[in-house]
Structures are given as C-alpha cells and as structure tokens.
N, C-alpha and C positions, 0 to 999 in steps of 0.2 A: 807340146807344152808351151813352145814360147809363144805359138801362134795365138793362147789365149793371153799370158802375161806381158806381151806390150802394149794389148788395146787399154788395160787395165793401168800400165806407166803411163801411156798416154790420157787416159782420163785423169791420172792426177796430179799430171803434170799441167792440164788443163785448168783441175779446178785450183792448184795451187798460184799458177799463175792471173784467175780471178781475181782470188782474194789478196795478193800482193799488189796489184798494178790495175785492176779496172773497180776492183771494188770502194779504194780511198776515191777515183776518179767520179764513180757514180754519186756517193755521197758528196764531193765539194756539187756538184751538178744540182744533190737536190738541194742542197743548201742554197745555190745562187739561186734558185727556181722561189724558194720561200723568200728570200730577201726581195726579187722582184716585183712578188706578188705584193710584199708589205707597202714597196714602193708604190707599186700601184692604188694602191688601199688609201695612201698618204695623199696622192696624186688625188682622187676623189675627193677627199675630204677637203684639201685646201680649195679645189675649185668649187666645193657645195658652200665654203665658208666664202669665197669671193663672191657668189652669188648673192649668200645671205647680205655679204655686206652692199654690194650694190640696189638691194632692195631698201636697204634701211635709209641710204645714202639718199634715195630718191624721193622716200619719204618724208625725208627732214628736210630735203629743198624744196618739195610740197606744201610745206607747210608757211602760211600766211610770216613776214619777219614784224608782222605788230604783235603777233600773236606767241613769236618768242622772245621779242624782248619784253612780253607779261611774265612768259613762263621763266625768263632770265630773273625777272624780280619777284615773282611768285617765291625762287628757291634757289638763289644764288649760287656761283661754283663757288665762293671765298665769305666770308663772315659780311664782309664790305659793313661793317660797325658802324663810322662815323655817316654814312649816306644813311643809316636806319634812323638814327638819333636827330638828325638830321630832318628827314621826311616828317619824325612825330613832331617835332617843331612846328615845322609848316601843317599840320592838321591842330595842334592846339592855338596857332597862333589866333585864326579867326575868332576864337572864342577868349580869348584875351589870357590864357591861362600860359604860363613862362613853366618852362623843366627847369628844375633845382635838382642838388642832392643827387645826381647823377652818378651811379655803380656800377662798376662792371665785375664778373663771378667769375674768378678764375682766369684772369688776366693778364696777360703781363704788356707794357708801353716799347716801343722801340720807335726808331727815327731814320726814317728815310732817307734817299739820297741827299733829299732838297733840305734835311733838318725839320721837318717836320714830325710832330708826333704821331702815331698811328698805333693803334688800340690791337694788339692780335689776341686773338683766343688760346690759351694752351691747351694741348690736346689733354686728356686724361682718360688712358685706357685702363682697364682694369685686368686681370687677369682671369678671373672670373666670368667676364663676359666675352661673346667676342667681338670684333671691333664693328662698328657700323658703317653704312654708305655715307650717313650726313652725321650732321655734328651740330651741338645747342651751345646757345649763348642766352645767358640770365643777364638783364638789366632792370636795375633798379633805379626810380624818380620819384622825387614828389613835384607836384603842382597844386596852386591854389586855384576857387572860381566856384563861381553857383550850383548849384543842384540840376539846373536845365543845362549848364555848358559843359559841366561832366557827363553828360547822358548825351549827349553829343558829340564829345570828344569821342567819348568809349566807341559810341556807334561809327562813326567815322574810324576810328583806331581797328574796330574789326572788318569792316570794311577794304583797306587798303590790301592794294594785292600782296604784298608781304607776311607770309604766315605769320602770323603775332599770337601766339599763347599765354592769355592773361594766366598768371598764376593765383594772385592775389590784390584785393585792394581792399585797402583803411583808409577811411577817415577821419576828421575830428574838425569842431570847431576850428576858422581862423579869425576870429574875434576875440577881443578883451574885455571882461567883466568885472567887475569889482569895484569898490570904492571907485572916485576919480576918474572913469571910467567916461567915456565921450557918451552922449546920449544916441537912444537907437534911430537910425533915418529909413526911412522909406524904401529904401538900397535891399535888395535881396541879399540872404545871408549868404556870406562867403566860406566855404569850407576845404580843407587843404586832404590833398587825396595822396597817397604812399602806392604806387604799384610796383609790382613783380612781373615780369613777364617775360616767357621764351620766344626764341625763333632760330629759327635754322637754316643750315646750307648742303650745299652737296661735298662731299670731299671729291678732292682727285685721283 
C-alpha cells in the first residue's frame, strides 16, 4: 500500500512545489521576454525614424539656398509685418502711388529691446475649430493714382513672392468738383483705392 502512496506524496509534492517557486519564476521570465521584445520594437522604430530623418535632412541640403530663401519669403516662419508693408512700398513707389490709412486686424504693438515698435499678430483660436499650421494677418491701406498705375501696382502686388490675398478693393474719385473748383487739365484722372488683403506664415 505504501508502495503506491509515496509515488503519489511525491507527485504532489512535485507539483506543489511548481506552482510555489518555478511558476511566479516562469511568469517574471515571460514577462521580461515581452518587455525585451517591446524594446526591440522601439529599437526599430527609432532607427526607421533616424533614417526617415536623414533622408529628409538630405533633401533640404539639396535643395538650391536661392530657392529657399524664395520659399522663406513665399511663407515666412513669423508675421515679419513691417518687412511686408515695407516691400508694397517699394512696388507702389514706381508708380508714384504713397500707402495711407495703414490697419492692422487684430493686433496688438509692443517694443523691442532697442525701443522700437514692432507690430505682432495676436493669435486667436477658437474652440470650435482646431488650431492651424499657419496663421493670417489682415491689412488694410489706401492709395491714391491713375487707372493704368493701379492695374499695375495690383499686377505687380500679385506678382510678388509673398502670398498676398486681395480681399477687397474700392474705389472713388480723388478729385474736387463743384463751384470754385480748379478747371480740368489734360492730367489723367486720379483715383484713391481702399484695399483689404491677407497673407500668411508658418507657426512654429
């Protein structure tokens, strides 16, 4: 009788000492076994991203620097304001037409180290939407000047590599009429023009 009842102490003395002492051990085992693997996983990934980035990295030092600093002014990292206002100067100047009445949408002034004023955009996100990569700036001017030197300004205006979105433009008479009034000369008529228009940047 005993001869069968120790093999049977012994098996369960077997499988009890399994499940106390080899069984928690196998489980920490598979556990470090799936953490490694994750590791591994991770390990891949960062180096397919290091890759990715050296590809891009190469790309963008391929690429002609006349040809970015168009794309710099194409679509700027920062508003850069007073250099846009700036620029349309120098394209209405030829045509003799002066920016007045200069606005800016949503604004506020601050001063730099040197005391200078400097124009920044305030953000304004909504909740509603979600945020964007770039960011708009509304400026508003008027200018006076002929009918051919606006049609030229304009075309030069969209012209410039600087995305410029005309929103709006009015006109009206810059002449006086009436009684007392000077008489009319030869002089092409002179007419004062109101525009609207966006442009954008990149945010960071």
């Amino acid at each position: 009788m005993m001869r069968f009842i120790m093999p049977i102490i012994l098996i369960g003395i077997g499988i009890t000492v399994f499940f106390v002492f080899s069984n928690p051990i196998y489980n920490e085992i598979a556990q470090l076994r799936q953490k490694v693997d994750s590791y591994d996983e991770a390990l891949k990934n960062s180096k397919a991203l290091e890759n990715e980035r050296d590809k891009l990295t190469a790309k963008y030092n391929s690429i002609d620097p006349a040809n970015l600093l168009k794309l710099q002014k194409l679509l700027p990292e920062n508003i850069d304001n007073i250099r846009l206002i700036l620029e349309i100067e120098q394209i209405a100047l030829p045509y003799g037409m002066i920016l007045k009445d200069i606005k800016y949408n949503a604004t506020e002034t601050k001063k730099n180290v040197s005391g200078e004023a400097v124009v920044i955009a305030q953000k304004s996100e909504t909740a509603q939407f979600p945020p964007k990569d770039y960011g708009i700036w509304d400026l508003e001017f008027s200018t006076t000047g002929t009918y051919n030197n606006f049609l030229n300004f304009t075309k030069d205006l969209e012209n410039n590599l600087r995305i410029v979105d005309v929103s709006s433009i009015q006109f009206s008479s810059d002449t006086v009429s009436g009684a007392g009034s000077a008489p009319k000369s030869n002089l092409p008529e002179s007419y004062k023009y109101d525009f609207k228009i966006k442009t954008y940047w990149l945010k960071n």
